[in-house]
Every structure is written in structure tokens, then in C-alpha cells.
N, CA, C and O atoms as a Tripos MOL2 file, in Angstrom:
@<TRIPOS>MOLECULE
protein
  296   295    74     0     0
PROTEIN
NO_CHARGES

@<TRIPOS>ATOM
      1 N          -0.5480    0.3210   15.5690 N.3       1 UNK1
      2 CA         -0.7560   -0.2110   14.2290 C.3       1 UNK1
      3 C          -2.2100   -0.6570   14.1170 C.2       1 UNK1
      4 O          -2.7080   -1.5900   14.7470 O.2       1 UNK1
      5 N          -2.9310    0.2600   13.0830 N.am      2 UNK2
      6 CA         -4.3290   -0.2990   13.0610 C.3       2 UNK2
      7 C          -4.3660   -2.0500   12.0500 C.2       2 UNK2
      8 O          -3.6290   -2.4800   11.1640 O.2       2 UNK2
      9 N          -5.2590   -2.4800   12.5560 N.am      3 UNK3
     10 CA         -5.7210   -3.8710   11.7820 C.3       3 UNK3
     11 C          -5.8090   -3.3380   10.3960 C.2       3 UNK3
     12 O          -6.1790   -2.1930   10.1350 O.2       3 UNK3
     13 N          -5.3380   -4.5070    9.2490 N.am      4 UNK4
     14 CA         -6.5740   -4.1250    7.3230 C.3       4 UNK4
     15 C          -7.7350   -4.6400    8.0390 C.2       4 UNK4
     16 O          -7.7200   -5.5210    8.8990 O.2       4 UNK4
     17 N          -9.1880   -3.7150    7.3960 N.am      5 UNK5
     18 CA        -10.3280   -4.2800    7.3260 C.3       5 UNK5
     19 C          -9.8600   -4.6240    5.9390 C.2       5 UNK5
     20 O         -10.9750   -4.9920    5.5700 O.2       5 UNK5
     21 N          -9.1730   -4.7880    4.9560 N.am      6 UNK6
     22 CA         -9.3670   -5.0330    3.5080 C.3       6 UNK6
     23 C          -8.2490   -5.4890    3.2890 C.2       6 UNK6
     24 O          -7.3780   -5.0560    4.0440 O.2       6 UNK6
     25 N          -7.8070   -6.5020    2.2270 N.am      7 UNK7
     26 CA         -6.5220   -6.7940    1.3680 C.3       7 UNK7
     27 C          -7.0670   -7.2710   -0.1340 C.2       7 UNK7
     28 O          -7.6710   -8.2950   -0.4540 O.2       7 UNK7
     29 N          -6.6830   -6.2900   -0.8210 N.am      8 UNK8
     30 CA         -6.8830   -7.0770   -2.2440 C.3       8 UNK8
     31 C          -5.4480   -7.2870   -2.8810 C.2       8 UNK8
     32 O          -4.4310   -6.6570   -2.5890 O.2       8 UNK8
     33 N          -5.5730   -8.2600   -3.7720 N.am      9 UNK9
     34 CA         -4.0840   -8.0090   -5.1150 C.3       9 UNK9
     35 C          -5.0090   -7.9240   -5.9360 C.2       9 UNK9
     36 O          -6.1550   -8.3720   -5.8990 O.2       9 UNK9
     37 N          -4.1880   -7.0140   -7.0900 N.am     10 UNK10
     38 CA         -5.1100   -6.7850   -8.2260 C.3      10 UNK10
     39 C          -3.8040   -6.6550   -9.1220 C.2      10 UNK10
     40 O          -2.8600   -6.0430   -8.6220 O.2      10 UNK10
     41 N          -3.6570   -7.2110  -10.4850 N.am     11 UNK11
     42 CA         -3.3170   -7.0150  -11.3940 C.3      11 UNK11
     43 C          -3.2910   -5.3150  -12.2920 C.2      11 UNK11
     44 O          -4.2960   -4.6260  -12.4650 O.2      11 UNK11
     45 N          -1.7610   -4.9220  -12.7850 N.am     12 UNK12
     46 CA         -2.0150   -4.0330  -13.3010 C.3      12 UNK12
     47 C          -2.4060   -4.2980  -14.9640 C.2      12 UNK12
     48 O          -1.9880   -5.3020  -15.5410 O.2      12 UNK12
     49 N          -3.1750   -3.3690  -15.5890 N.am     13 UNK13
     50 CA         -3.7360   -3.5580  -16.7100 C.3      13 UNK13
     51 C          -2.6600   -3.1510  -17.8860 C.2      13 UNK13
     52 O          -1.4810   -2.8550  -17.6970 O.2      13 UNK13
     53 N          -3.3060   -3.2050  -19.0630 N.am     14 UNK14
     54 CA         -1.9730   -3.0550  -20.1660 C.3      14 UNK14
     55 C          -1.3860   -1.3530  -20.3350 C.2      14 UNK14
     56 O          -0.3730   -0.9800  -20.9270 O.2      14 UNK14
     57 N          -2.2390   -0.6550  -19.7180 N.am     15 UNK15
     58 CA         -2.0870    0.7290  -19.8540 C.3      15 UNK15
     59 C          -1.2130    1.3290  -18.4740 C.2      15 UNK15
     60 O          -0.7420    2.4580  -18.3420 O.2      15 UNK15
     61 N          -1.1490   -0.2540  -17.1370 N.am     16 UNK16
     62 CA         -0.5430    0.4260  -16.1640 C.3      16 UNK16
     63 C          -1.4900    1.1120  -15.1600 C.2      16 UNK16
     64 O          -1.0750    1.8630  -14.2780 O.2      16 UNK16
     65 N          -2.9460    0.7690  -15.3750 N.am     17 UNK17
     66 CA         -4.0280    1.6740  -14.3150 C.3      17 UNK17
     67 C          -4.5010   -0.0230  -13.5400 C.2      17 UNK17
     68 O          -4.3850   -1.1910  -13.9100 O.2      17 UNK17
     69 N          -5.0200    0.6150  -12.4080 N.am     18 UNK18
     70 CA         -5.6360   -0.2780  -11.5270 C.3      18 UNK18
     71 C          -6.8790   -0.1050  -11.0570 C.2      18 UNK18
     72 O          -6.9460    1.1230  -11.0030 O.2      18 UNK18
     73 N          -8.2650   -0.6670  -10.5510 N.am     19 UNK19
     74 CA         -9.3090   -0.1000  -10.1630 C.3      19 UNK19
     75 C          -9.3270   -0.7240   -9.4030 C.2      19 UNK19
     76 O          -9.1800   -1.9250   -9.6270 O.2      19 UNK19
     77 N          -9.5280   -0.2180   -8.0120 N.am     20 UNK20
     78 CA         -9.7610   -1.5150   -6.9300 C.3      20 UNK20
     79 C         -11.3060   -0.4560   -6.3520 C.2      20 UNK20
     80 O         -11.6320    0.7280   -6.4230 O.2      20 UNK20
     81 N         -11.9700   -1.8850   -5.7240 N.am     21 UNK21
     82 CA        -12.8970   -1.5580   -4.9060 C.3      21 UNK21
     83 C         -13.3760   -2.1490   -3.4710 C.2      21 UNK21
     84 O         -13.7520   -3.3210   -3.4470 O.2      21 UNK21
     85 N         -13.3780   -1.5970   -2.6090 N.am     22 UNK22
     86 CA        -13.6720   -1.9910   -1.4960 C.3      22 UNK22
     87 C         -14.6670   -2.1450   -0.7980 C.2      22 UNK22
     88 O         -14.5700   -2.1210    0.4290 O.2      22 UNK22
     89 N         -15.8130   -2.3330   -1.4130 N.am     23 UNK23
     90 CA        -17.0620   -2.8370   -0.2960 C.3      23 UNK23
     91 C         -17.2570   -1.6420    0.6440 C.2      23 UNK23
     92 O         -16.8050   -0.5120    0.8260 O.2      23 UNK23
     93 N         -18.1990   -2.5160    1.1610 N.am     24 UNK24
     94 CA        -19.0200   -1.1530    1.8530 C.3      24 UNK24
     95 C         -18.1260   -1.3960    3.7430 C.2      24 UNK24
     96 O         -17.8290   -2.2480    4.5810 O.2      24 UNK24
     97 N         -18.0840   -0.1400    3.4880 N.am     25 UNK25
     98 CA        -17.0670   -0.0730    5.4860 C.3      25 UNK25
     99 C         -17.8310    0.6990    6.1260 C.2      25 UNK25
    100 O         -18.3740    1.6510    5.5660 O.2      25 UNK25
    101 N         -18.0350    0.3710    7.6340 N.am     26 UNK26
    102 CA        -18.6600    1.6980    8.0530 C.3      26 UNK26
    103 C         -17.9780    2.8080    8.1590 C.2      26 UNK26
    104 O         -16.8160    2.5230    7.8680 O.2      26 UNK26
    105 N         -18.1010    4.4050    8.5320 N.am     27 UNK27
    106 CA        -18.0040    5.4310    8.2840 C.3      27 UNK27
    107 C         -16.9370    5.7070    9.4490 C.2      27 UNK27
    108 O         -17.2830    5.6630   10.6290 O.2      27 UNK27
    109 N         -15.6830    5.9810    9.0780 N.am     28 UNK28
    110 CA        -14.5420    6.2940    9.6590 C.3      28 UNK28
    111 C         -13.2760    6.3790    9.0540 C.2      28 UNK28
    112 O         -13.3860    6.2050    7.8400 O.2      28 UNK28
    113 N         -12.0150    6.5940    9.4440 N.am     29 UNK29
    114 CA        -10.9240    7.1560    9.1030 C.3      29 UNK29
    115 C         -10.5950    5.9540    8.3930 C.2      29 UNK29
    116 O         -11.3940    5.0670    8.6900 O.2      29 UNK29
    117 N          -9.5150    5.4930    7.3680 N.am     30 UNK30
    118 CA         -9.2200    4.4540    6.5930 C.3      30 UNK30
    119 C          -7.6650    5.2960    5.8840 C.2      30 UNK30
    120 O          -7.5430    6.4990    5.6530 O.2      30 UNK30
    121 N          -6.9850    4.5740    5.7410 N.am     31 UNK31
    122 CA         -5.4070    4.7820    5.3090 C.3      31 UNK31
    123 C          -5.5530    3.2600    4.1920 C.2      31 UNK31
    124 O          -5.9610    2.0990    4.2290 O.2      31 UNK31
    125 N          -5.2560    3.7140    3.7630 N.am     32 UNK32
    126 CA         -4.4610    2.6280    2.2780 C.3      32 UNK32
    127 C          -2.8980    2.8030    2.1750 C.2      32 UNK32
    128 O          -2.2750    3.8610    2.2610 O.2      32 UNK32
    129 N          -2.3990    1.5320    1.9710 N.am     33 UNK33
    130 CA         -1.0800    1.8460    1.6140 C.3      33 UNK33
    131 C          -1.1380    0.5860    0.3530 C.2      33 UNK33
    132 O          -1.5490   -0.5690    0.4590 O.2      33 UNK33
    133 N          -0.4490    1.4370   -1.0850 N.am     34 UNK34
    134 CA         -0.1680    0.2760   -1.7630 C.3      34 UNK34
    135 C           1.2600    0.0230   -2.4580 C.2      34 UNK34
    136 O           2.1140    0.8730   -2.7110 O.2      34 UNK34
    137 N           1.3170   -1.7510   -2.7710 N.am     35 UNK35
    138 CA          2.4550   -2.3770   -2.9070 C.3      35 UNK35
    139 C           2.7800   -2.5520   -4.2060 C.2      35 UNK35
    140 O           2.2470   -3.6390   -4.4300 O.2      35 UNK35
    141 N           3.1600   -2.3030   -4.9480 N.am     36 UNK36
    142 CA          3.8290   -2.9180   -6.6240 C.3      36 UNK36
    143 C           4.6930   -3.7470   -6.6340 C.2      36 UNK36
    144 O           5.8740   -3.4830   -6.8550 O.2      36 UNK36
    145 N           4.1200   -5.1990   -6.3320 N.am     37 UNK37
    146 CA          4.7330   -6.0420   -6.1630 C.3      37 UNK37
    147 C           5.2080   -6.4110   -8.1790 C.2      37 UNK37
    148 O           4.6440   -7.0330   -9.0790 O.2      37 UNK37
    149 N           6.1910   -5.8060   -8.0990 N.am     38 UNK38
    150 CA          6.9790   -6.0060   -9.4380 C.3      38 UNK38
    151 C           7.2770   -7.4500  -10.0590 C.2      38 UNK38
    152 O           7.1090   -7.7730  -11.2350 O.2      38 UNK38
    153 N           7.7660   -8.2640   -8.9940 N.am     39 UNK39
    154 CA          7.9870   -9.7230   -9.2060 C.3      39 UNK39
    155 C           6.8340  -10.4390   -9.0760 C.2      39 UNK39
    156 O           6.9740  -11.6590   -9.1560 O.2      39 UNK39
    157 N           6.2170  -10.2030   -8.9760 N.am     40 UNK40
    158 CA          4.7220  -10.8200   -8.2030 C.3      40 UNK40
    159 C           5.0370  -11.9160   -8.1730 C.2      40 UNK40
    160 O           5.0100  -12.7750   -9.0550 O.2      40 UNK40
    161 N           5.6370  -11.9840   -6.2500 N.am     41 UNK41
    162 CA          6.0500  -12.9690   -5.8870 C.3      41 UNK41
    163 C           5.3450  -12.7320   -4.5220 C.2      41 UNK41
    164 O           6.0150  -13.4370   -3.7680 O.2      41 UNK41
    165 N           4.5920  -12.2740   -3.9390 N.am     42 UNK42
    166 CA          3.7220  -11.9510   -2.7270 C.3      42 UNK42
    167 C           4.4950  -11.3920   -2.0290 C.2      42 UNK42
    168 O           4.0300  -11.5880   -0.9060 O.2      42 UNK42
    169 N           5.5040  -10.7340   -1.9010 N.am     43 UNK43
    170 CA          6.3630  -10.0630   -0.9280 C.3      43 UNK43
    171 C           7.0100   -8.5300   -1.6580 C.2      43 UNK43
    172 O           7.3710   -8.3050   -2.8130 O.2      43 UNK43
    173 N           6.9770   -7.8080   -0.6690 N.am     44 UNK44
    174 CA          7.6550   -6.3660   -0.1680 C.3      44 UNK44
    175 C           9.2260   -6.7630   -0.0730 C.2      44 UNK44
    176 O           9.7180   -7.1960    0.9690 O.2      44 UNK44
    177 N           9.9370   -6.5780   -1.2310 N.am     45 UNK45
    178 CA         11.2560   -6.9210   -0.5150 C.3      45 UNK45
    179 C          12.3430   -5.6260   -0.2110 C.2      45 UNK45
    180 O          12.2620   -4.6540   -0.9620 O.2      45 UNK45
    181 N          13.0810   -5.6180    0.5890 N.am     46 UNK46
    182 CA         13.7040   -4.4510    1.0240 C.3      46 UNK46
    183 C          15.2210   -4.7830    0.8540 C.2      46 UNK46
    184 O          15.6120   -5.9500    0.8390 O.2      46 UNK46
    185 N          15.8600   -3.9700    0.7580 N.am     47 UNK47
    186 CA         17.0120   -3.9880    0.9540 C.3      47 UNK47
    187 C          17.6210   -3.1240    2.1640 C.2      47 UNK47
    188 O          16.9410   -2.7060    3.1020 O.2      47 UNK47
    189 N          19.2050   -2.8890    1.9850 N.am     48 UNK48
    190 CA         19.5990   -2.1920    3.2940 C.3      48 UNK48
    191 C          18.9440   -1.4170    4.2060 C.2      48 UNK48
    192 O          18.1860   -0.5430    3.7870 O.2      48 UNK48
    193 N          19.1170   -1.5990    5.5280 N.am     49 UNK49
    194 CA         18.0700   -1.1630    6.6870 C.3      49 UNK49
    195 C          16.7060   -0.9500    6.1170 C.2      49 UNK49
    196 O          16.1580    0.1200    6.3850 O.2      49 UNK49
    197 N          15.9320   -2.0240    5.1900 N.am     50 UNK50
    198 CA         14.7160   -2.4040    5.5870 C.3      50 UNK50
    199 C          14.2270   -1.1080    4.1700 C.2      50 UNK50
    200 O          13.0540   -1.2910    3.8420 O.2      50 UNK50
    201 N          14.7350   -0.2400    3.5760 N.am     51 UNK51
    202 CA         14.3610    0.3330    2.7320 C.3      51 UNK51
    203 C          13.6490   -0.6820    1.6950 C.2      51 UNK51
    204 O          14.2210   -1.7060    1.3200 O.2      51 UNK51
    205 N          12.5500   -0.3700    1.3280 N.am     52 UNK52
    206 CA         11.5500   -1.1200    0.1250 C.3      52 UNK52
    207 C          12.6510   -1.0400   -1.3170 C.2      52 UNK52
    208 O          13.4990   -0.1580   -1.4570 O.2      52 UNK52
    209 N          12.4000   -2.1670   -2.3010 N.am     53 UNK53
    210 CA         13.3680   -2.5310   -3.2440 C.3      53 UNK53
    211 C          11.8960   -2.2690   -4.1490 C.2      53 UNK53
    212 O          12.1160   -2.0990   -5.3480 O.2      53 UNK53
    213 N          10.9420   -2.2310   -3.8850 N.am     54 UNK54
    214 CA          9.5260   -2.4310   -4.7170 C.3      54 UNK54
    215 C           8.8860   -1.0380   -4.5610 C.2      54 UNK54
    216 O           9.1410   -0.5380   -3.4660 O.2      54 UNK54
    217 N           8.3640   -0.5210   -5.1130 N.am     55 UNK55
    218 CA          7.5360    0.4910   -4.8520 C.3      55 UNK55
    219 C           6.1750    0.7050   -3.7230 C.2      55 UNK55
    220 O           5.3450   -0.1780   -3.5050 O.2      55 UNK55
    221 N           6.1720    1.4710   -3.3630 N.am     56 UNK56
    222 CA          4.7200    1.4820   -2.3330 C.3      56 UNK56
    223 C           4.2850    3.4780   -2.1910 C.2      56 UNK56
    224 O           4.7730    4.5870   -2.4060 O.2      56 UNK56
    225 N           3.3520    2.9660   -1.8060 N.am     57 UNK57
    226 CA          2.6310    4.3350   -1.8760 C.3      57 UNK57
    227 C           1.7830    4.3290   -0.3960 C.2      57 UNK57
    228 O           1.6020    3.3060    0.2640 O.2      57 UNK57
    229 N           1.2780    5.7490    0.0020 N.am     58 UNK58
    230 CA          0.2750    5.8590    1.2150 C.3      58 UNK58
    231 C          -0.9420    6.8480    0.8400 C.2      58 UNK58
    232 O          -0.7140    7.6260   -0.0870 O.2      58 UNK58
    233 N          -2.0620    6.8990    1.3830 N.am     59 UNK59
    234 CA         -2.7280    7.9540    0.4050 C.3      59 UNK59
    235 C          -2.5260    8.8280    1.7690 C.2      59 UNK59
    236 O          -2.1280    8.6310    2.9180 O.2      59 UNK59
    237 N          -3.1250   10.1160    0.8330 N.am     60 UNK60
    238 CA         -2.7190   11.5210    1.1350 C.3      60 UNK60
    239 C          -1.2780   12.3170    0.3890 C.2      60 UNK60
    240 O          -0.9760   13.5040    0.5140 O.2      60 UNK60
    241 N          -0.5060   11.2210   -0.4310 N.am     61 UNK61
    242 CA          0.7780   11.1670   -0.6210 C.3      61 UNK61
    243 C           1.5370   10.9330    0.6140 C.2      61 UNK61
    244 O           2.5090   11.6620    0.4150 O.2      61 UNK61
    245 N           1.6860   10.4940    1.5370 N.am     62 UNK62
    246 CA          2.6490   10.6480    2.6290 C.3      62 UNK62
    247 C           3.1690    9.5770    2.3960 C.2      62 UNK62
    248 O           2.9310    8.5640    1.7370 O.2      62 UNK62
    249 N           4.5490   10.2860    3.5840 N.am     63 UNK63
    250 CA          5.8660    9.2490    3.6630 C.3      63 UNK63
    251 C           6.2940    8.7480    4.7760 C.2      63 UNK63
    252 O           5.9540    9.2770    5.8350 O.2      63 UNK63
    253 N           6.8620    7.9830    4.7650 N.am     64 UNK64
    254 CA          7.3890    7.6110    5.7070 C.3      64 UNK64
    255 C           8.7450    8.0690    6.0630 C.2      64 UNK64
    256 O           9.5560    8.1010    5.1370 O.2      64 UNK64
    257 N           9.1520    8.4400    7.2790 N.am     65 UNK65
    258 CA         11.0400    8.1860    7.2350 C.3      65 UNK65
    259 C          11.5350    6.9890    8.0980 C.2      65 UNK65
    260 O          11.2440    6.6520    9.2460 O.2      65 UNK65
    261 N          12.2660    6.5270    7.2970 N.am     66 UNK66
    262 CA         12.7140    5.2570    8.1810 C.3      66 UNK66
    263 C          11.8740    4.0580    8.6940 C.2      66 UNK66
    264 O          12.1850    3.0900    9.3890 O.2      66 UNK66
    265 N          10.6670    4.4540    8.1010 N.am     67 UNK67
    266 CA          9.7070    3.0460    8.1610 C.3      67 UNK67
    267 C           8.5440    3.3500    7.2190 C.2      67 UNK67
    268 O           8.7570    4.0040    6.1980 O.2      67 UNK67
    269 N           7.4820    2.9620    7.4800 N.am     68 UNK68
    270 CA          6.0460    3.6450    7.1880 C.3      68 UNK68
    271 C           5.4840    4.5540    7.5030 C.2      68 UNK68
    272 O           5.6280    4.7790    8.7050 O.2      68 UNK68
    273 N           4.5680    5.5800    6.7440 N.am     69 UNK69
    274 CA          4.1870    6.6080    6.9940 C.3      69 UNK69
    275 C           3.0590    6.7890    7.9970 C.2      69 UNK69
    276 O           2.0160    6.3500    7.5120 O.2      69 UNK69
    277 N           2.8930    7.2780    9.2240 N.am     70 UNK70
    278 CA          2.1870    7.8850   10.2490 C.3      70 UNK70
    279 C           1.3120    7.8380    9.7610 C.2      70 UNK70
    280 O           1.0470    8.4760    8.7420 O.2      70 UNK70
    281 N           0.3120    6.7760   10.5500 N.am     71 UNK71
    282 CA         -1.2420    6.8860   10.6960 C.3      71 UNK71
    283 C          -2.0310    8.3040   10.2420 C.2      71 UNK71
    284 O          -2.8230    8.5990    9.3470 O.2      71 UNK71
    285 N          -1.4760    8.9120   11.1870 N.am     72 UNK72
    286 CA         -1.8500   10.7210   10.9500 C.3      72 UNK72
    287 C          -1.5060   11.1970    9.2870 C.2      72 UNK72
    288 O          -2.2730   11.4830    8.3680 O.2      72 UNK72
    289 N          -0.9020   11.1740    9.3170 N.am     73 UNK73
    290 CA         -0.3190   11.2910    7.9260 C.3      73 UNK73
    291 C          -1.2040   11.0340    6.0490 C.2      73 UNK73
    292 O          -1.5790   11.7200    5.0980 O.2      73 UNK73
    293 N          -1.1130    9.0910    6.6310 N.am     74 UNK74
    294 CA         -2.2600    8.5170    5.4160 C.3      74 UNK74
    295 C          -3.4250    8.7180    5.5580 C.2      74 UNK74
    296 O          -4.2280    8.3200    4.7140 O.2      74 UNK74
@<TRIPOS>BOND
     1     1     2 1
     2     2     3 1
     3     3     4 2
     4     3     5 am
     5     5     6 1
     6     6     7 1
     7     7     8 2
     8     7     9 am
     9     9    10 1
    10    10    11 1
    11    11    12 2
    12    11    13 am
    13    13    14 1
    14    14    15 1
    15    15    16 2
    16    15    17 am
    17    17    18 1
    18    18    19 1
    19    19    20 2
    20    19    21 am
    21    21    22 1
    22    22    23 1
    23    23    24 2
    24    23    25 am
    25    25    26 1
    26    26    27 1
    27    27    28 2
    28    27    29 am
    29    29    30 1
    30    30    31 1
    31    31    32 2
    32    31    33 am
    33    33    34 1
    34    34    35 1
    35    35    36 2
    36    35    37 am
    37    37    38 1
    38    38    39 1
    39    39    40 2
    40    39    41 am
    41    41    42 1
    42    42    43 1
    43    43    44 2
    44    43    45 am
    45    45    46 1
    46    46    47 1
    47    47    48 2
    48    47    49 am
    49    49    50 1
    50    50    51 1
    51    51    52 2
    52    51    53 am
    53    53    54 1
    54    54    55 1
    55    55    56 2
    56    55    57 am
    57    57    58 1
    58    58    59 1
    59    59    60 2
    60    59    61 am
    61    61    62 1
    62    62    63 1
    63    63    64 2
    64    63    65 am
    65    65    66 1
    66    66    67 1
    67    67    68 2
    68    67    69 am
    69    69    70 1
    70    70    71 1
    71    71    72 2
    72    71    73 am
    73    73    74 1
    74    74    75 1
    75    75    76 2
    76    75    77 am
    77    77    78 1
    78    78    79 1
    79    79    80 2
    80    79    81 am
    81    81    82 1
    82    82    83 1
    83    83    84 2
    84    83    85 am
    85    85    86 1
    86    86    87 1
    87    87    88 2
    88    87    89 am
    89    89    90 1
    90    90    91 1
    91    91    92 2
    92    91    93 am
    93    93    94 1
    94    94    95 1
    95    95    96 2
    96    95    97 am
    97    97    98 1
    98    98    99 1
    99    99   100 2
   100    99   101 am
   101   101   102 1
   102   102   103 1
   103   103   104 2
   104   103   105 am
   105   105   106 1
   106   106   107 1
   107   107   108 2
   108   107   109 am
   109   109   110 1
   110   110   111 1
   111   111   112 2
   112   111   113 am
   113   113   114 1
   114   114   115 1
   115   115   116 2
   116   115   117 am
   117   117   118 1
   118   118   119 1
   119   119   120 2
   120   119   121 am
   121   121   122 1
   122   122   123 1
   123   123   124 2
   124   123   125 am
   125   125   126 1
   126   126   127 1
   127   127   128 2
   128   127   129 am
   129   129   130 1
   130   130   131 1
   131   131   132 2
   132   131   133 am
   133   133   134 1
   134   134   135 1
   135   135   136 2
   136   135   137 am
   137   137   138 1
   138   138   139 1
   139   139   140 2
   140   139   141 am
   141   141   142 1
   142   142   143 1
   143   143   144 2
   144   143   145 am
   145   145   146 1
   146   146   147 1
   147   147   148 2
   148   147   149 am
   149   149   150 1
   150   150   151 1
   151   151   152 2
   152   151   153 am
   153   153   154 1
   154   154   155 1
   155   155   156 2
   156   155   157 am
   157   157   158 1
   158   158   159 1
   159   159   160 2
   160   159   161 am
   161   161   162 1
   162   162   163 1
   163   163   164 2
   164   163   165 am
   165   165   166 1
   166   166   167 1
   167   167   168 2
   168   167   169 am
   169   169   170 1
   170   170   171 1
   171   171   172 2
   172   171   173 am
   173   173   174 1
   174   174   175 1
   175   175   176 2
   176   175   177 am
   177   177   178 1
   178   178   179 1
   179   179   180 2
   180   179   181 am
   181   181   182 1
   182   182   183 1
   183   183   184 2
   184   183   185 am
   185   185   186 1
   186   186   187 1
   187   187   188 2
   188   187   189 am
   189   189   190 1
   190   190   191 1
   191   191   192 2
   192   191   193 am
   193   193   194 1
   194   194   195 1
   195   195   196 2
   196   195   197 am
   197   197   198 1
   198   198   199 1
   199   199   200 2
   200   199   201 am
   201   201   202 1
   202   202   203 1
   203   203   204 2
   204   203   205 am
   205   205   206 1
   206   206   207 1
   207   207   208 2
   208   207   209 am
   209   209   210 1
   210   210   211 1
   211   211   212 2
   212   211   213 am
   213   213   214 1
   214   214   215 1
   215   215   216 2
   216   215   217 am
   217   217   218 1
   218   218   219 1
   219   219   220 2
   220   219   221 am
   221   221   222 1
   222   222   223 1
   223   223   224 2
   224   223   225 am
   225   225   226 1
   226   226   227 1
   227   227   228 2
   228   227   229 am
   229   229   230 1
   230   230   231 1
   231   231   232 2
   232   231   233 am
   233   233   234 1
   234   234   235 1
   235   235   236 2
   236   235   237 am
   237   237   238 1
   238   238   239 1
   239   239   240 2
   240   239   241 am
   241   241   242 1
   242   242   243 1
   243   243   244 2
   244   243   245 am
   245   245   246 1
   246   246   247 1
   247   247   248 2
   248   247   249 am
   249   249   250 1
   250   250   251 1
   251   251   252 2
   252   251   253 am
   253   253   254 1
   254   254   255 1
   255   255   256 2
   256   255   257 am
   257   257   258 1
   258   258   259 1
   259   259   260 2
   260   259   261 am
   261   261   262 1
   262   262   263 1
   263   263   264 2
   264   263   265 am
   265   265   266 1
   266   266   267 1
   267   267   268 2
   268   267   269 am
   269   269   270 1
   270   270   271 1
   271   271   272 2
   272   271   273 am
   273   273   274 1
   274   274   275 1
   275   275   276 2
   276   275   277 am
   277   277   278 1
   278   278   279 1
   279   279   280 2
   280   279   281 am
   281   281   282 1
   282   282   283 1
   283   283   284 2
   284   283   285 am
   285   285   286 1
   286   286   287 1
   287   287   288 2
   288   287   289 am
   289   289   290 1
   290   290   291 1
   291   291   292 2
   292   291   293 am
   293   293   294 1
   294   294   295 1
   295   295   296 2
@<TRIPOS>SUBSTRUCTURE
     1 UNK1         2 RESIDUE 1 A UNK
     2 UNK2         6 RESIDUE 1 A UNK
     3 UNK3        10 RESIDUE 1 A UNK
     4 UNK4        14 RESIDUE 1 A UNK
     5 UNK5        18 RESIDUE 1 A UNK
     6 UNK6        22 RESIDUE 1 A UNK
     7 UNK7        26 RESIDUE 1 A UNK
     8 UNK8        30 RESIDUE 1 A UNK
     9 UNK9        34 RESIDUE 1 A UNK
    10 UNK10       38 RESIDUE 1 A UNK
    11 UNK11       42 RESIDUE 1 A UNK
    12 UNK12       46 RESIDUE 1 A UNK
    13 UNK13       50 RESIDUE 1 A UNK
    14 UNK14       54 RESIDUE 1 A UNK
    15 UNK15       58 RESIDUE 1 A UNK
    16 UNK16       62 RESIDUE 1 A UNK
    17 UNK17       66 RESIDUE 1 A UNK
    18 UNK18       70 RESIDUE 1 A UNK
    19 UNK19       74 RESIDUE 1 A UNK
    20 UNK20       78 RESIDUE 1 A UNK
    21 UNK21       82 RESIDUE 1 A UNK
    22 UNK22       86 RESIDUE 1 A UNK
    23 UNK23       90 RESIDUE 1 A UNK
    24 UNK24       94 RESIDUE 1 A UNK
    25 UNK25       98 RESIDUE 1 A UNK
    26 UNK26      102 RESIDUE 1 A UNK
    27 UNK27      106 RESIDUE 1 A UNK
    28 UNK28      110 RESIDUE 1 A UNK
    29 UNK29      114 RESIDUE 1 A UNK
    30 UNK30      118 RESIDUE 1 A UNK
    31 UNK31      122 RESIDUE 1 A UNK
    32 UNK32      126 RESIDUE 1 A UNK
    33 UNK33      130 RESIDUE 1 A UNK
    34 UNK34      134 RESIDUE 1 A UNK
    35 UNK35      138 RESIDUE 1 A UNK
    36 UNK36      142 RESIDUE 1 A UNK
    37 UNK37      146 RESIDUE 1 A UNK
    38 UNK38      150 RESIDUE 1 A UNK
    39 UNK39      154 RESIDUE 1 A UNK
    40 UNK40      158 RESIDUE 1 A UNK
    41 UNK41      162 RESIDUE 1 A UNK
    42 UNK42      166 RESIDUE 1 A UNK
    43 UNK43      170 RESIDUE 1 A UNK
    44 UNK44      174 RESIDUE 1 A UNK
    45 UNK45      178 RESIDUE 1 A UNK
    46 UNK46      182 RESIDUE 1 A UNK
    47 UNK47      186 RESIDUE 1 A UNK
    48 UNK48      190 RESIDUE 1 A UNK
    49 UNK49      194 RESIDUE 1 A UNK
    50 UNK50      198 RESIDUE 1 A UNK
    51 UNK51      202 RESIDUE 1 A UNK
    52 UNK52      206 RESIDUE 1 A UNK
    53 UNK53      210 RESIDUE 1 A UNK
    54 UNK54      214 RESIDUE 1 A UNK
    55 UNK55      218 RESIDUE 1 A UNK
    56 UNK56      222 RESIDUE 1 A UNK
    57 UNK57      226 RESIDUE 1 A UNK
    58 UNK58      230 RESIDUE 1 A UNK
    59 UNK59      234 RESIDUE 1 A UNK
    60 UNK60      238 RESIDUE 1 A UNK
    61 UNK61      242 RESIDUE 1 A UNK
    62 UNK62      246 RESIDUE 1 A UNK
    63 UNK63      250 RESIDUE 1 A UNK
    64 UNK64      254 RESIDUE 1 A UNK
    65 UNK65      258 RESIDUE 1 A UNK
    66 UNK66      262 RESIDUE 1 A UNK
    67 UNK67      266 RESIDUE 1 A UNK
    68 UNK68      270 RESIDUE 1 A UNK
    69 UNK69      274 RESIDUE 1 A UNK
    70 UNK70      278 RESIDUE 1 A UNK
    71 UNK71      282 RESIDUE 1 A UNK
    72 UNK72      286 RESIDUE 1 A UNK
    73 UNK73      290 RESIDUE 1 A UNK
    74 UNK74      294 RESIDUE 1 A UNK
């Protein structure tokens, strides 16, 4: 499990778009995964065996099965 160099929350706008920006990183591999925290209540909540109740995403589109999606993958 790599470390975040980054965590933002950001509010979605009235149209439903988001802009986030991340500062300057040095030059290497980086995975994002993001959360729609619906309740915005600071938590990922899951239901049965740990399946997400909230939406989330990985870039590259990838998935996960049965947990989060492979480093390799995002």
C-alpha cells in the first residue's frame, strides 16, 4: 500500500463537476482514487463484506474485486 502524498475534500459544484489541483509532485507514478462522500460525513461507508455504500472511483477506470483496485491497475 503506497502512502497519499495528497488528500483534498472538495465540494461538488451546482452542475455536479469538481476541479481539484494538486501542487507540484516530483515526477513518478501517482494513482488517485476518489470518494463521493454523499452524506458528507467524512467516511466511506460500506455495507455487506465491506462493499462501498458511497461511490468511489480509481483513475485509469479500474476496479477493484473484492477490495480496491491494484496499484498496477490505477
Amino acid at each position: 500500500m503506497q502512502e497519499p502524498v495528497a488528500e483534498l475534500i472538495v465540494a461538488v459544484d451546482d452542475q455536479g463537476m469538481v476541479r481539484l489541483g494538486f501542487g507540484v509532485h516530483p515526477a513518478g507514478d501517482y494513482a488517485i482514487v476518489v470518494v463521493y462522500d454523499e452524506d458528507s460525513d467524512g467516511e466511506l461507508h460500506t455495507g455487506f463484506l465491506g462493499f462501498p455504500k458511497e461511490r468511489i472511483g480509481f483513475s485509469n477506470g479500474a476496479w477493484g474485486w473484492f477490495g480496491p483496485a491494484k496499484w498496477r491497475d490505477a
